[in-house]
C-alpha positions in Angstrom: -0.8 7.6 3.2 -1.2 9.9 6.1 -1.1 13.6 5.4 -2.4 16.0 3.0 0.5 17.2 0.8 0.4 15.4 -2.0 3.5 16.7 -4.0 5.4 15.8 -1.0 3.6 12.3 -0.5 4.6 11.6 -4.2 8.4 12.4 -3.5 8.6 10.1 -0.5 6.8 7.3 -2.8 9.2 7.6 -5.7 12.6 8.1 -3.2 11.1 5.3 -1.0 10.1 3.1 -4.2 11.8 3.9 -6.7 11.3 0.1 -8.1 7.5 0.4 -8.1 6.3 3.6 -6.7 2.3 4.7 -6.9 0.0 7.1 -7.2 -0.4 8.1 -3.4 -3.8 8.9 -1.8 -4.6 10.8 1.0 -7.7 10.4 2.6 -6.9 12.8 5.1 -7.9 15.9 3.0 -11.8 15.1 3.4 -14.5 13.7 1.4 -13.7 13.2 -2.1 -10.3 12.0 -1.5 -11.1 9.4 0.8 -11.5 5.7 -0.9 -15.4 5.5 -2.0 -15.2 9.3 -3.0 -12.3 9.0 -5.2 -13.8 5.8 -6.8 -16.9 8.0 -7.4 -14.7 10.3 -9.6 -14.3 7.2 -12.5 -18.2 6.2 -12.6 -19.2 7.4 -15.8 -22.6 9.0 -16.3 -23.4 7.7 -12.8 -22.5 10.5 -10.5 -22.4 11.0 -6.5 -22.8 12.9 -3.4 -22.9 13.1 -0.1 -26.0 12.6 1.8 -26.1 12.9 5.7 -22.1 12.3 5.8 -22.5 9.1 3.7 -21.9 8.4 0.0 -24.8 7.7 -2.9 -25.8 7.9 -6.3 -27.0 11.3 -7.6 -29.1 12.1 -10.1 -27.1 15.1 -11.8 -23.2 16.0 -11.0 -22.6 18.4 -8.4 -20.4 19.6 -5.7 -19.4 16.6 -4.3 -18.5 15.2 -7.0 -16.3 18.0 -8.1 -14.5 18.5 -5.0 -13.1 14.5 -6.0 -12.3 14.8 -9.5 -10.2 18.3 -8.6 -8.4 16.3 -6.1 -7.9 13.6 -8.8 -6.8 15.8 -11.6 -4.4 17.9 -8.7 -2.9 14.3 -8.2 -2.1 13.5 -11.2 -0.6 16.6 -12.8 1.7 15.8 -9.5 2.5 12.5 -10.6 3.0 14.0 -14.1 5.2 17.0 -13.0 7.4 14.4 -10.9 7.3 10.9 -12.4 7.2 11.9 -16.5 10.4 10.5 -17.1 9.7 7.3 -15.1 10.6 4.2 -17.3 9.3 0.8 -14.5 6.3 -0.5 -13.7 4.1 2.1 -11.9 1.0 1.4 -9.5 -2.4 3.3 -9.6 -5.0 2.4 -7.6 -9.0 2.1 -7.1 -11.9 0.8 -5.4 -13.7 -2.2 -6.7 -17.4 -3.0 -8.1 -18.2 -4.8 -5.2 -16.4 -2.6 -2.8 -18.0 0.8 -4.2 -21.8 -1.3 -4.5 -21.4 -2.5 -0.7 -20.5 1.3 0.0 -22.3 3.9 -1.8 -26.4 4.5 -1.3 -29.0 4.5 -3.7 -31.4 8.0 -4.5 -34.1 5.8 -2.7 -32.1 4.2 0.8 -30.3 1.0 1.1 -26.8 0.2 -0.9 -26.3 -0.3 -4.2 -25.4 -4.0 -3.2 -29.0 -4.9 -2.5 -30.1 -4.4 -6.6 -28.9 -6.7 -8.9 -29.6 -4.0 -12.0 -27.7 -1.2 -9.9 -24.9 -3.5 -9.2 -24.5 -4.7 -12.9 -24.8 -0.5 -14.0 -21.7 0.3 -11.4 -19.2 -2.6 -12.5 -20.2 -1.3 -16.4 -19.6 2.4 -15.2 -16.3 1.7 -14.0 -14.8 -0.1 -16.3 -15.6 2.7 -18.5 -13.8 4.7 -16.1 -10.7 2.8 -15.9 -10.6 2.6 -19.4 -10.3 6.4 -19.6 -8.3 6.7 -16.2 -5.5 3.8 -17.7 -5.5 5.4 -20.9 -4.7 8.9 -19.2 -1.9 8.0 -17.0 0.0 6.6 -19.8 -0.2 9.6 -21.6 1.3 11.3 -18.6 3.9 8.9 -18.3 4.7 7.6 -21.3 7.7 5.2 -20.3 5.9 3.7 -17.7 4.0 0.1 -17.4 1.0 1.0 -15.4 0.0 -1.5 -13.4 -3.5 -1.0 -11.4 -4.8 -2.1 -8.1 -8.1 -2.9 -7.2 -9.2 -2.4 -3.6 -12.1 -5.2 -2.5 -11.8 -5.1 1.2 -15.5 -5.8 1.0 -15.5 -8.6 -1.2 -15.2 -11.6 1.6 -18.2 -10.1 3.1 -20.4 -9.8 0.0 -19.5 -12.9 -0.9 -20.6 -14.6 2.7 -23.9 -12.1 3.0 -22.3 -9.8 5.8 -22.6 -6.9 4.5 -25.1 -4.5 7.1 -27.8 -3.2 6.0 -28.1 0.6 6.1 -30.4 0.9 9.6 -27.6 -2.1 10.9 -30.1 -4.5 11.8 -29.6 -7.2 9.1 -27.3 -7.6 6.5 -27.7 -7.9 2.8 -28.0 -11.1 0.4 -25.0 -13.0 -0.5 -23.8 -12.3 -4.0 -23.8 -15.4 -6.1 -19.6 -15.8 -7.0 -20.5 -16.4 -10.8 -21.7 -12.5 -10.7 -19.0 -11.5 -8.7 -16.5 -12.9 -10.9 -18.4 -11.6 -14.1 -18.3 -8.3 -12.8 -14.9 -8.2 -11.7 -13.7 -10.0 -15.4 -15.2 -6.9 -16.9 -13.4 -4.3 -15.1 -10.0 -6.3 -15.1 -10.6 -6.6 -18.7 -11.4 -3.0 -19.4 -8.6 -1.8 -17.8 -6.3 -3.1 -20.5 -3.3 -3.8 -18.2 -2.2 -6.0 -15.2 -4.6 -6.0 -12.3 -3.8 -7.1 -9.0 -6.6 -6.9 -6.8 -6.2 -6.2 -2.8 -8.2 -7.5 0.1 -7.4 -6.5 3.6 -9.5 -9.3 5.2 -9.9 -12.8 5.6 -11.4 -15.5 3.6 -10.3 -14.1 0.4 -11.5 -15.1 -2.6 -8.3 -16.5 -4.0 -9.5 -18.6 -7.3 -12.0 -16.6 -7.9 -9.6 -13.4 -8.2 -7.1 -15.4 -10.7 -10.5 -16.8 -12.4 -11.8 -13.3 -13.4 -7.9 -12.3 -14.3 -6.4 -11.0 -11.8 -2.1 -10.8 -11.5 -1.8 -11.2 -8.4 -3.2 -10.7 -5.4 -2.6 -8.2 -1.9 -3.3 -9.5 1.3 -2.5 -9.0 5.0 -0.6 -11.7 5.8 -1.6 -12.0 9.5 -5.3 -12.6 8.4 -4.0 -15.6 5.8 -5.6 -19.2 7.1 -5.9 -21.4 4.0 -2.5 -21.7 3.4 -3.2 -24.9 0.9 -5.6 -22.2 -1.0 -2.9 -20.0 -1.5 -0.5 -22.1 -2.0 -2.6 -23.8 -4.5 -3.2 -20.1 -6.4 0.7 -18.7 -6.1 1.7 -22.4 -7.9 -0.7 -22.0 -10.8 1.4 -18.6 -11.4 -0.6 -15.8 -9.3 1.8 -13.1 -7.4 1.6 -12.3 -4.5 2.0 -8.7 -2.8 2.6 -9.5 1.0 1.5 -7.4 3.6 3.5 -7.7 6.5 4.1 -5.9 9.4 7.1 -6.1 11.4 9.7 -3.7 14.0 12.7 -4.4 11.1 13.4 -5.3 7.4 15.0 -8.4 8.7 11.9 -9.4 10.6 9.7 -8.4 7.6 11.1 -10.5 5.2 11.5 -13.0 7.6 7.5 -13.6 7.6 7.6 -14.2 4.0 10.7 -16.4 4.4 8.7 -18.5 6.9 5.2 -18.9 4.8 7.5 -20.0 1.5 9.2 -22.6 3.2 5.8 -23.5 5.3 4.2 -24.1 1.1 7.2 -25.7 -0.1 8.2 -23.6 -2.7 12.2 -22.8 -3.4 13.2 -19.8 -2.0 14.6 -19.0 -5.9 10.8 -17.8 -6.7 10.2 -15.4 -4.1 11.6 -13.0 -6.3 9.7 -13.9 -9.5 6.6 -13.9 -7.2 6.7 -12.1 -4.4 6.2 -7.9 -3.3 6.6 -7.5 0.4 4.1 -4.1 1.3 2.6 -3.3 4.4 -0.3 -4.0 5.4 -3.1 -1.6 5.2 -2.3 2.1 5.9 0.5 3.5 6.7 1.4 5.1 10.2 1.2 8.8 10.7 4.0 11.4 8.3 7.2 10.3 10.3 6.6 6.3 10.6 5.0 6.1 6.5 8.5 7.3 5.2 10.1 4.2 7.4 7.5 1.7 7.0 8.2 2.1 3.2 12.1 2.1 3.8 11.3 -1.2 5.6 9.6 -3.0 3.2 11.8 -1.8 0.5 15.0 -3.7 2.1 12.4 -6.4 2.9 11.9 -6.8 -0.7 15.5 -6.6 -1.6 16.7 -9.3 1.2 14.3 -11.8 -0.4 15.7 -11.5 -3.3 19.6 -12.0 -2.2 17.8 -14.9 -0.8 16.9 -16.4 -4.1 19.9 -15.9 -5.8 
C-alpha cells in the first residue's frame, strides 16, 4: 500500500475488508520495509544488509537488519492493537525462496540464485521463519485463521533462466522445477496453515504451485494466456485470487464473469473459488481506499451471481 502510516493503512484494510483484511506493507518508508527487506527479517541465523543500495547476506546481524525487524514488530503490535478481536480468515504476507534467492547478493557477488547450497540454506531459513512468524500472529489474534501469502513474482523467470546476472550481461541458470517445488513444499509446509502463493507475471507455474501445496493461487489476470492450464488447476480444486483492474465494481467483476464462462465452469462456484483483488500495488493514499472499495463490491456481486 502507498504511504507510511501504518496504523492508519491497517484501519482502511480492516473497514475496506472487513471479510479478509491483511497485514498491510508499506514499502514507502525505506529499506527494510520494502519486499526483499522485510523477507530478510524471517531468515533465521542468515542475516542481511545493504550493500551499495542492494540487498545481501551478512555475516553478523546489524543495522539493516534491525531497521526491518522494528518495522515488523511496529506492524504487528498495530495489527494486534486493532485486529485482536478479529474472528475471519486473516492474510499475512511474504516473499518467497525463489523470490528472496533471485534478489538478495551473496558476501562474495552474484545472487543467491546462482548456488545450489545457498539456495537450499534460504528456503530452510525461511521456513523456520514462518514457522515462528505464523505461530506469532496467532498469538496476537487468537480468533483468527491466518492464512499466508507467498509473493514469487520471480518464479516464471527462475524457472525459464531469465533471471540477470548482477553486472546485467547474462542471466543465471534455469532452476530445475523438481527443486523449485521441493523448496517451495518445505516452506508451504512449515508454515502450518493455508498458503496461497502470488505471481504478478506470466507464465506461471500453475501445477507446480498446487503440486508443492499451495491453496490457491494470485495472479494478474491481464497477463493470464493458458486459460486450459488454469482451468485445468481451478477444476482439480485450486482457488483462485483474481487480480483485476477496472474504472467500476461492475466492470471488475465483469472480467471474472467473462473468464468463468470462457472455462465453462457454473457461475454457482465463483463464490466457493474465487477472490477478486487488484492487481499489483495499489494507487497512491486517495485511489488505495477506492480500489479496495471496488474490489470489495466486485467480490460481493459475484457472489449474488452464484446464488
Amino acid at each position: 500500500m502507498p504511504g507510511s502510516d501504518i496504523a492508519e493503512a491497517q484501519r482502511i484494510v480492516l473497514g475496506e475488508l472487513p471479510d479478509l483484511p491483511h497485514l498491510p506493507e508499506l514499502p514507502a518508508r525505506g529499506p527494510g520495509a520494502d519486499m526483499i527487506g522485510r523477507g530478510g527479517a524471517f531468515l533465521v541465523e542468515l542475516p542481511i544488509e545493504l550493500y551499495a543500495a542492494r540487498w545481501r547476506m551478512a555475516a553478523r546481524p546489524g543495522h539493516d537488519l534491525r531497521v526491518a525487524r522494528d518495522l515488523l514488530e511496529r506492524d504487528l503490535d498495530t495489527m494486534t492493537e486493532q485486529a485482536a478481536e478479529f474472528a475471519g480468515v486473516f492474510k499475512v504476507q511474504v516473499p518467497g525462496p525463489w523470490t528472496l534467492a533471485a534478489s538478495l547478493g551473496l558476501p562474495i557477488g552474484g545472487q543467491v540464485l546462482r548456488d545450489p547450497g545457498a539456495c537450499r540454506d534460504l528456503a530452510e531459513s525461511l521456513a523456520d521463519g514462518l514457522r515462528a512468524h505464523v505461530a506469532e500472529v496467532r498469538a496476537r489474534l487468537p480468533h483468527a485463521t491466518v492464512l499466508l501469502q507467498l509473493d514469487e513474482p520471480s518464479l516464471p523467470a527462475v524457472l525459464a533462466g531469465r533471471v540477470p546476472t548482477e553486472s546485467g550481461f547474462g542471466t543465471l541458470r534455469a532452476v530445475d522445477p523438481a527443486v523449485a517445488r521441493t523448496a517451495l513444499s518445505g516452506v508451504i509446509a512449515a508454515a502450518g496453515v493455508q498458503v496461497v502463493v502470488h505471481c504478478c507475471a506470466p507464465s506461471v507455474p500453475l501445477q507446480l504451485l498446487r503440486e508443492a501445496g499451495a491453496l490457491g493461487v494470485a495472479l494478474d489476470l491481464s497477463l493470464v494466456r493458458d486459460l486450459d492450464g488454469l482451468g485445468e488447476q481451478l477444476d482439480a480444486g485450486m482457488g483462485l485470487f483474481a487480480g483485476v483492474s477496472g474504472r467500476s465494481s461492475a466492470d471488475q467483476a465483469g472480467q471474472v464473469r467473462d473468464l468463468w464462462r470462457k472455462l465453462g465452469f457454473p457461475l454457482k462456484t465463483m463464490a466457493e473459488q474465487v477472490v477478486v483483488t487488484p492487481p499489483c500495488g495499489l494507487p497512491a493514499d486517495a485511489g488505495a481506499r477506492s480500489s479496495l472499495t471496488a474490489v470489495r463490491e466486485a467480490g460481493r456481486r459475484l457472489t449474488d451471481d452464484a446464488q
